[in-house]
Structures are given as C-alpha cells and as structure tokens.
N, CA, C and O of each residue as an XYZ file, in Angstrom:
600
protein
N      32.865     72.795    196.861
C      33.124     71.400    196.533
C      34.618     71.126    196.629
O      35.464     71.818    196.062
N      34.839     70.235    197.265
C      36.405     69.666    197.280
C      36.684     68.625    196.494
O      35.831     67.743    196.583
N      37.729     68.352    195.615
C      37.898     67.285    194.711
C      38.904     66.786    194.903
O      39.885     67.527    194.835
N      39.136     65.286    195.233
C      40.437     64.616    195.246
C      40.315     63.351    194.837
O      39.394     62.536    194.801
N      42.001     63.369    194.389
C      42.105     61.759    193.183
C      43.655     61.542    194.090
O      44.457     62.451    194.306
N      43.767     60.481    194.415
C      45.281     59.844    194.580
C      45.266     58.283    194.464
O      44.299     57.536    194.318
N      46.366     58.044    194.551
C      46.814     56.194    194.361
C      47.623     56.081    194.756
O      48.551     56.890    194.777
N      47.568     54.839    195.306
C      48.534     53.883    195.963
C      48.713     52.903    195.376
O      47.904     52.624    194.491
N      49.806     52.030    195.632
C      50.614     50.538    195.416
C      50.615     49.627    196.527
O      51.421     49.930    197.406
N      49.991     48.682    196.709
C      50.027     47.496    197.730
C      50.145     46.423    197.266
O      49.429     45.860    196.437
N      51.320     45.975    197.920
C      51.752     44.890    197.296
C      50.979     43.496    198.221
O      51.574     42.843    199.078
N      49.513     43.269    197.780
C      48.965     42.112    197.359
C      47.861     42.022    196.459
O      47.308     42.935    195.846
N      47.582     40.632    196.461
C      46.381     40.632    194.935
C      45.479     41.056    195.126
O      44.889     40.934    196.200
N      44.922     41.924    193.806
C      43.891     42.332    193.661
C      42.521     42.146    194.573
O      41.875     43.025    195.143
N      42.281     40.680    194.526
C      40.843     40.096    195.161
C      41.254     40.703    196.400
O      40.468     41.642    196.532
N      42.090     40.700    197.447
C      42.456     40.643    198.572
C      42.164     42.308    199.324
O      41.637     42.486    200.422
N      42.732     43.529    198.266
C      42.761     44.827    198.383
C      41.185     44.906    198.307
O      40.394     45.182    199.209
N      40.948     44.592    197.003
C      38.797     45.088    196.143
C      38.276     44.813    197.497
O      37.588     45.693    198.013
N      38.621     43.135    198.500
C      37.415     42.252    199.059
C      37.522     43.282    200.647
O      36.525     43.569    201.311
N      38.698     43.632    200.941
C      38.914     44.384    201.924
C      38.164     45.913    202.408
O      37.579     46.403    203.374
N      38.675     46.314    200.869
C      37.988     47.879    200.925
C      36.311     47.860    200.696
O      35.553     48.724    201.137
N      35.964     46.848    200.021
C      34.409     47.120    199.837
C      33.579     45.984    201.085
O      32.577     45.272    201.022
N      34.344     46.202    201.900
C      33.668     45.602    203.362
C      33.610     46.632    204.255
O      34.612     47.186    204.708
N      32.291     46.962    204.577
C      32.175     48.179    205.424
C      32.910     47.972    207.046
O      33.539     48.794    207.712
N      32.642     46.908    207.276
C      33.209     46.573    208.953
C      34.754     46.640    209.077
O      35.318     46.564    210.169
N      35.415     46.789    207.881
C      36.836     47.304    207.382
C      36.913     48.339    207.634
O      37.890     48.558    208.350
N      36.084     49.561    207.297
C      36.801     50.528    207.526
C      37.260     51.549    208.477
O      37.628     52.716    208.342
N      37.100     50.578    209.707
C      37.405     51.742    211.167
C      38.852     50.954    211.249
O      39.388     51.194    212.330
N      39.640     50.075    210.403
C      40.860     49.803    210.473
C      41.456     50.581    209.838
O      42.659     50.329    209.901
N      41.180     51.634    209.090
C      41.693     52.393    207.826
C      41.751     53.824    207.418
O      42.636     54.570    207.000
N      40.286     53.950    207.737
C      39.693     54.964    207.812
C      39.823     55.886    208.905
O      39.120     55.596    209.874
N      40.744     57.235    209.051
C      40.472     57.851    210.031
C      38.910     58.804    210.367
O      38.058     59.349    209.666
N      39.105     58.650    211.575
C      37.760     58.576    211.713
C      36.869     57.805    212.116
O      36.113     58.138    213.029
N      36.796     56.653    211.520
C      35.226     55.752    211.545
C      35.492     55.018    212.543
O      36.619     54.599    212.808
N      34.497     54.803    213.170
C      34.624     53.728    214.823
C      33.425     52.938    214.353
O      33.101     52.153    215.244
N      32.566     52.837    213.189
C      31.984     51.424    212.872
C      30.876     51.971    211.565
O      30.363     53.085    211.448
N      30.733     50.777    210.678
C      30.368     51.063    209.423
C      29.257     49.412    209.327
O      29.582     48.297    209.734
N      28.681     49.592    209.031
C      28.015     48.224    208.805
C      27.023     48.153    207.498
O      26.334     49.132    207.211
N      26.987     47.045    206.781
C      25.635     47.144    205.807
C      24.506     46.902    206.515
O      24.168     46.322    207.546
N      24.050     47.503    205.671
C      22.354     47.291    206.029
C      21.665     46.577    205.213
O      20.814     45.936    205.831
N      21.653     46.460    204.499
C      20.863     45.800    203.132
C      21.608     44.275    203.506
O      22.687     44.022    204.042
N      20.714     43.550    203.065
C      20.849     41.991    203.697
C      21.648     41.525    202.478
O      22.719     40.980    202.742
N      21.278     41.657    201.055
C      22.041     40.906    199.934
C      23.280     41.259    200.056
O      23.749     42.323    200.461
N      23.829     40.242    199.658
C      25.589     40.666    199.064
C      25.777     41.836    198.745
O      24.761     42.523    198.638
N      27.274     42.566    198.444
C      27.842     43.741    197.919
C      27.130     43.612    196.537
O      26.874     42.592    195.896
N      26.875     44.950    196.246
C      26.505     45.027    194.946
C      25.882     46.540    194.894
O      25.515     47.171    195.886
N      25.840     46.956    193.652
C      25.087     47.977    192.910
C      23.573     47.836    194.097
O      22.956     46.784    194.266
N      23.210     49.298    194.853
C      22.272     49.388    195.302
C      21.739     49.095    197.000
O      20.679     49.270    197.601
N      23.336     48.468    197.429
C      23.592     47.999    198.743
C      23.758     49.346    199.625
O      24.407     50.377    199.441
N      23.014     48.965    200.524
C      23.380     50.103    201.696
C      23.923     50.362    202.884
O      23.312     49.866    203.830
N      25.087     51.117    203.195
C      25.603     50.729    204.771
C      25.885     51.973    205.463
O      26.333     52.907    204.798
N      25.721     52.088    206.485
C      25.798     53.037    207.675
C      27.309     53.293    208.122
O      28.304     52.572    208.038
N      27.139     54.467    208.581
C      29.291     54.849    208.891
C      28.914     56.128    209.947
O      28.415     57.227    209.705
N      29.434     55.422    211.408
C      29.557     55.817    212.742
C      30.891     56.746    212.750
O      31.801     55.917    212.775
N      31.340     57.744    212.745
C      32.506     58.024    213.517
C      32.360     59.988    213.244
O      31.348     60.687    213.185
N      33.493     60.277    213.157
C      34.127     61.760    213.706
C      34.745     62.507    212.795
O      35.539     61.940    212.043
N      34.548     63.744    212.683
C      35.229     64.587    211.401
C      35.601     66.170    212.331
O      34.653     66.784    212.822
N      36.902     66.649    212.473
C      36.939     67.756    212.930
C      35.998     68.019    213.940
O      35.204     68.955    213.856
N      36.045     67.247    214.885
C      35.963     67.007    216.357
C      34.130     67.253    216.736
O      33.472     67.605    217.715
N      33.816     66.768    215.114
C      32.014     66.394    215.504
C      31.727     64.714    215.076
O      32.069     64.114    214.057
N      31.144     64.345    215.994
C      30.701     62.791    215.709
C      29.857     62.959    214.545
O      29.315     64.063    214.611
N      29.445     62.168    213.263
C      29.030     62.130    212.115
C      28.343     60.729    212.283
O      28.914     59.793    212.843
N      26.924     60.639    211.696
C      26.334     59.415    211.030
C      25.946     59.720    209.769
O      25.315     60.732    209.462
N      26.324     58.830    209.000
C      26.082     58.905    207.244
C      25.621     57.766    206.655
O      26.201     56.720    206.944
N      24.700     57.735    205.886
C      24.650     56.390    205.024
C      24.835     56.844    203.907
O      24.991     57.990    203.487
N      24.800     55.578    203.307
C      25.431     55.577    201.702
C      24.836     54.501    200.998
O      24.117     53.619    201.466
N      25.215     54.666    199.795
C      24.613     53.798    198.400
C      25.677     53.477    197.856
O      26.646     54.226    197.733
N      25.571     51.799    197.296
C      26.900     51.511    196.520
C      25.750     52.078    195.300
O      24.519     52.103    195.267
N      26.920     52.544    194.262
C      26.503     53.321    192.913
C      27.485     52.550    191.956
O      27.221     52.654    190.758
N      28.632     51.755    192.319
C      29.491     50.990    191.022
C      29.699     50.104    192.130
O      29.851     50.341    193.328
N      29.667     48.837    191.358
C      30.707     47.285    191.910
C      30.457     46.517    190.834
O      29.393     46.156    190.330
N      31.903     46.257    190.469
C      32.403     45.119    189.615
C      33.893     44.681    190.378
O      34.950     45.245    190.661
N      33.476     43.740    190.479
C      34.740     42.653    190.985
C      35.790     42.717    190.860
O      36.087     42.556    189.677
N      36.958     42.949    191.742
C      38.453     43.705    191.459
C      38.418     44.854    190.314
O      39.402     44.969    189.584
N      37.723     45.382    190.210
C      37.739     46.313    189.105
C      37.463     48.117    189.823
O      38.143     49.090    190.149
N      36.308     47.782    189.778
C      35.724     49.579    190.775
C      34.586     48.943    191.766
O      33.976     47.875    191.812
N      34.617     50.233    192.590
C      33.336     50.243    193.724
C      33.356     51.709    193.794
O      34.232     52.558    193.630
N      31.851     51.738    194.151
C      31.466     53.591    194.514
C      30.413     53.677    195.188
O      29.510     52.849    195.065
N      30.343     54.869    196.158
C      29.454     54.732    196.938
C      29.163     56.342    196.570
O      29.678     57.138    195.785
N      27.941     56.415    197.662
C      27.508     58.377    197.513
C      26.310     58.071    199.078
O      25.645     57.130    199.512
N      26.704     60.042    199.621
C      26.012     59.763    200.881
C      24.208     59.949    200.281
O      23.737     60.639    199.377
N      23.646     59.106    201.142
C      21.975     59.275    200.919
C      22.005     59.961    201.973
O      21.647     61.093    201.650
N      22.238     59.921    203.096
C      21.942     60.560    203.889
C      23.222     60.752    204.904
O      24.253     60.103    205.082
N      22.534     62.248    205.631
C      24.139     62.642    206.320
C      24.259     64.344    206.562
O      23.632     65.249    206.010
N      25.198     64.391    207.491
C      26.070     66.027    206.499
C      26.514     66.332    205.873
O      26.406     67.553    205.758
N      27.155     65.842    205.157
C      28.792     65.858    204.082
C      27.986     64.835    202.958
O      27.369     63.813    203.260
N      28.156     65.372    201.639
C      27.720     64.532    200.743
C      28.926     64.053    200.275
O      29.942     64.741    200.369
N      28.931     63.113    199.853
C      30.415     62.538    199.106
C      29.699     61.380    198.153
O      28.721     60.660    198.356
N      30.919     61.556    196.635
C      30.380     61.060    196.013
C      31.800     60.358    195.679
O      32.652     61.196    195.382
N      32.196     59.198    195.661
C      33.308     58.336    196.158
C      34.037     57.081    195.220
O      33.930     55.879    195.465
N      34.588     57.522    194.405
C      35.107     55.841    193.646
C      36.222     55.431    194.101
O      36.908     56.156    194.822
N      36.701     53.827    193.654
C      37.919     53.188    193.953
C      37.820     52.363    192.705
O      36.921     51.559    192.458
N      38.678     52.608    192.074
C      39.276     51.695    191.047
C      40.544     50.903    190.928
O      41.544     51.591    191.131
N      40.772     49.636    190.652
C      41.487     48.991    190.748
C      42.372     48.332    189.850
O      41.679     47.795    188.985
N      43.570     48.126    189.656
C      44.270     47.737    188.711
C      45.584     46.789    189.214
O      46.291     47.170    190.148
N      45.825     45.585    188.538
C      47.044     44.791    188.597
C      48.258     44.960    188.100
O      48.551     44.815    186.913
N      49.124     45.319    189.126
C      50.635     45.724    188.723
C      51.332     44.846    189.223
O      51.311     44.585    190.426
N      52.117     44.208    188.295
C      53.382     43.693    188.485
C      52.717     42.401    189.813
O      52.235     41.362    189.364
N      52.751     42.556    190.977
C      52.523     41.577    191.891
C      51.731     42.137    192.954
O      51.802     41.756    194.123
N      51.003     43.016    192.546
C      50.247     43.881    193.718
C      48.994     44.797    192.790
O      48.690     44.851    191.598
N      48.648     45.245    193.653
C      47.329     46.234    193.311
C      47.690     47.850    193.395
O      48.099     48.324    194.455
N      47.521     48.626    192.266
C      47.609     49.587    192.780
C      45.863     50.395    192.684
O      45.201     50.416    191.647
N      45.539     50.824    193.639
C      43.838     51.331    194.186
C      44.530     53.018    194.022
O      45.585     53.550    194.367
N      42.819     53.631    193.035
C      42.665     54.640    192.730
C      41.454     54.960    193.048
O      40.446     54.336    192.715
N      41.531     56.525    194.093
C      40.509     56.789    194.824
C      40.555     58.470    194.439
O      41.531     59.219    194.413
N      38.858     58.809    194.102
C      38.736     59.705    193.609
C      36.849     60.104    194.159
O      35.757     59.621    193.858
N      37.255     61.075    194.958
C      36.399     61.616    195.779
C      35.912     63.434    195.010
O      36.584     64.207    194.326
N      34.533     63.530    195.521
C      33.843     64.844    195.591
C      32.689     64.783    196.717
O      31.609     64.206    196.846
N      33.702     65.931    197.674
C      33.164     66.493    199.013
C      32.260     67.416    198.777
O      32.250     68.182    197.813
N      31.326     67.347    199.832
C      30.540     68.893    199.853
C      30.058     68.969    201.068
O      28.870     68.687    201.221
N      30.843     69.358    202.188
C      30.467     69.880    203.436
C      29.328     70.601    203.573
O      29.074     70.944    204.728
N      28.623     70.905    202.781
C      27.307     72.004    202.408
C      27.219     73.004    203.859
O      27.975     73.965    204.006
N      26.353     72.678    204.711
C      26.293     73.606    205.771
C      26.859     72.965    207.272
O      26.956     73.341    208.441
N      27.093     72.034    206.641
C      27.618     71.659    208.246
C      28.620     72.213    208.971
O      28.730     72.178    210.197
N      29.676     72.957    207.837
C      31.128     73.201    208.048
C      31.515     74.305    206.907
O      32.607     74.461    206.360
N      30.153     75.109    206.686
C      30.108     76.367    205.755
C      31.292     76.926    205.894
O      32.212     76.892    205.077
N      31.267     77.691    207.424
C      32.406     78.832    207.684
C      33.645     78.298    207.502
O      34.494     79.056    207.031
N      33.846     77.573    207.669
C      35.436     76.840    207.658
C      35.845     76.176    206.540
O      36.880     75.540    206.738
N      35.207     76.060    204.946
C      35.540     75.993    203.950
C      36.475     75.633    203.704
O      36.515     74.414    203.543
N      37.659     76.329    203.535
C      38.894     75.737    203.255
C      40.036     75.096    204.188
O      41.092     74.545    203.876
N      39.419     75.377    205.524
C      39.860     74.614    206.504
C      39.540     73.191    205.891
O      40.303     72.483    205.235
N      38.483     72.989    206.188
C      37.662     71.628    205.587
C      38.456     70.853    204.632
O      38.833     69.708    204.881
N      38.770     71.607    203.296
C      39.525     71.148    202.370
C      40.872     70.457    202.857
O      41.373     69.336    202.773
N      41.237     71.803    203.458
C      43.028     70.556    203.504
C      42.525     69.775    204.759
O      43.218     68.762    204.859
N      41.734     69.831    205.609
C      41.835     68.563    206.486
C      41.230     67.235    205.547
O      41.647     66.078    205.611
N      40.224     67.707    204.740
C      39.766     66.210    204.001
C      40.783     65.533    202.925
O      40.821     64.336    202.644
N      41.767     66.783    202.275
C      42.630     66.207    201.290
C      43.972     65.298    202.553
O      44.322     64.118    202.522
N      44.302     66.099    203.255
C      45.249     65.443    204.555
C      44.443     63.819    204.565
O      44.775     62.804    203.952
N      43.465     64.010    205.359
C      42.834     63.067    206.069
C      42.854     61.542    204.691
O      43.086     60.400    205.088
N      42.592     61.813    203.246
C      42.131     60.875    202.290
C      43.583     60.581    202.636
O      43.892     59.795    203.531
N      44.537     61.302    201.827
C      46.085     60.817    201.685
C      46.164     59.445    202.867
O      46.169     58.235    202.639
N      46.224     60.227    204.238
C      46.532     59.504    205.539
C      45.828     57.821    205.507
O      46.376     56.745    205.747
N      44.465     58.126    205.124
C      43.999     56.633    204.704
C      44.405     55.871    203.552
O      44.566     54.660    203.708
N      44.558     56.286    202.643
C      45.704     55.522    201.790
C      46.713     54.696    202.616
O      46.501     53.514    202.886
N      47.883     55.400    203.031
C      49.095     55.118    203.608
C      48.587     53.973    205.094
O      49.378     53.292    205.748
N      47.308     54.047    205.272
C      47.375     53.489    206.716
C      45.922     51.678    205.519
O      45.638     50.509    205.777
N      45.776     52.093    205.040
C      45.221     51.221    203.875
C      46.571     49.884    203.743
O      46.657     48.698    204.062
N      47.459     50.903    203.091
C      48.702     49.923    202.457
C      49.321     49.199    203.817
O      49.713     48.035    203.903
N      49.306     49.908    204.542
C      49.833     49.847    205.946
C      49.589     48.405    206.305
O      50.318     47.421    206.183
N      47.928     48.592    206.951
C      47.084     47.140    207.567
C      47.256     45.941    206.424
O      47.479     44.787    206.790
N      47.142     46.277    205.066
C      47.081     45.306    204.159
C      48.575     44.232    203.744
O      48.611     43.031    203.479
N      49.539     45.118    203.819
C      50.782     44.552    203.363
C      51.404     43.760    204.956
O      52.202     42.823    204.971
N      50.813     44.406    206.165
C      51.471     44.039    207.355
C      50.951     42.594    208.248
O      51.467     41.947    209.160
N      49.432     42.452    207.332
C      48.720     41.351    207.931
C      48.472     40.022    206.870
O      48.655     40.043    205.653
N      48.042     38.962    207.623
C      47.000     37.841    206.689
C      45.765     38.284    206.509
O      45.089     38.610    207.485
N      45.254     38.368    205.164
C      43.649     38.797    205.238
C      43.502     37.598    205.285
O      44.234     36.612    205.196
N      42.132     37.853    205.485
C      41.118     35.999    205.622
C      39.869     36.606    204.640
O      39.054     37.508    204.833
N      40.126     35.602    203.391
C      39.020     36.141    202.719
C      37.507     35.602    203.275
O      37.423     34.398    203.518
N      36.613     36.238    203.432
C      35.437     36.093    203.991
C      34.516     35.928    202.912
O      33.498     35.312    203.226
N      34.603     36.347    201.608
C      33.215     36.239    200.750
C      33.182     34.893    199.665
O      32.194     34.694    198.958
C-alpha cells in the first residue's frame, strides 16, 4: 500500500478550485496521465456518482472507474476505484485562506498485481507523479479564466 497526503495554495476562490477538480472532463488538464475521464451516472456530482478515467501509468494504458464516496460543496470530495487495476481510495479537502484555496489531497494506492514486482518503483513514481499534479493543478488554475459551468 502506498500512502500520500500533500497541499497546495491557489490563489483563487474556493467554488472555482472544489467546481474544477470535481469535474471529471478536468482532469486530463491536470492529471498526468489521463487523456479522458467522463461521468457516467446522469445526476449531478454527488455521493454515489460514477465516472470512467482513460489514460496511462508507467507506460501501460489504464481504464478505471470510480465512485464518488464524499461531496460536500467547497468543502471535500472522494472517490475509490470500483473497478480497474490500481485501487485507490482518494480525498480532497478544501479550505479558505486568506484570498485563495488551499486543496488537501490524501491518497491510498494499491497496485495489487498489476505492478507486484516493481513495488517500490511504483511508489516513488505515484508519490512523484501526485506532487507533479498538484503543481500543474495550481498551474492551469491561477494562469486561466475558469467558466463556471454548474
């Protein structure tokens, strides 16, 4: 099992960071890795919503779905894989500083057999890889206009 917690500071509001990150079609801007993520479940974000995530991990293409497991509004979101290789069990919590958001992300990996032998390889590429999305997170967010969509 791999365990990681880090945070960042982005300097815009809250709604703007929460509405961004808990949009799946967001995260092939962010996310290394993902080349497309979509919901599936027709209702709004919420507790019980489901979405699909297309892309690449240590040079194997990956399909995963997932379950939102927490959403409350600028506050937290969490997801966990239902299905997949890699189980991950995934929060983001959110908090208002000063004039910006700072987002707290706290992950548990389990490559189980997909990527047995390479164990701790695995590790520092997934602890690398989370960091890197952070920084490329703050990146797209502070450098653009979001357009709120919901």
């Amino acid at each position: 099992m791999i365990f990681i917690n880090l945070s960042t500071f982005i300097l815009r509001p809250i709604w703007e960071v929460f509405d961004f990150i808990t949009a799946p079609e967001n995260n092939f801007q962010w996310q290394y890795g993902s080349m497309e993520s979509v919901q599936i479940s027709d209702e709004s974000m919420m507790v019980g919503t489901v979405f699909s995530s297309f892309g690449h991990f240590m040079g194997r293409r990956i399909q995963s779905t997932f379950e939102v497991t927490e959403f409350e509004a600028n506050k937290c979101y969490g997801f966990e894989t239902i299905s997949g290789p890699i189980q991950l069990q995934t929060s983001y919590s959110f908090e208002t500083v000063d004039r910006g958001t700072t987002v707290i992300v706290s992950t548990l990996v389990n490559p189980g057999r997909f990527f047995k032998l390479i164990d701790p390889i695995v590790a520092r590429v997934t602890r690398k890889q989370f960091k890197e999305n952070l920084a490329k997170l703050k990146e797209v967010l502070e450098a653009k206009e979001i357009i709120r969509n919901r």
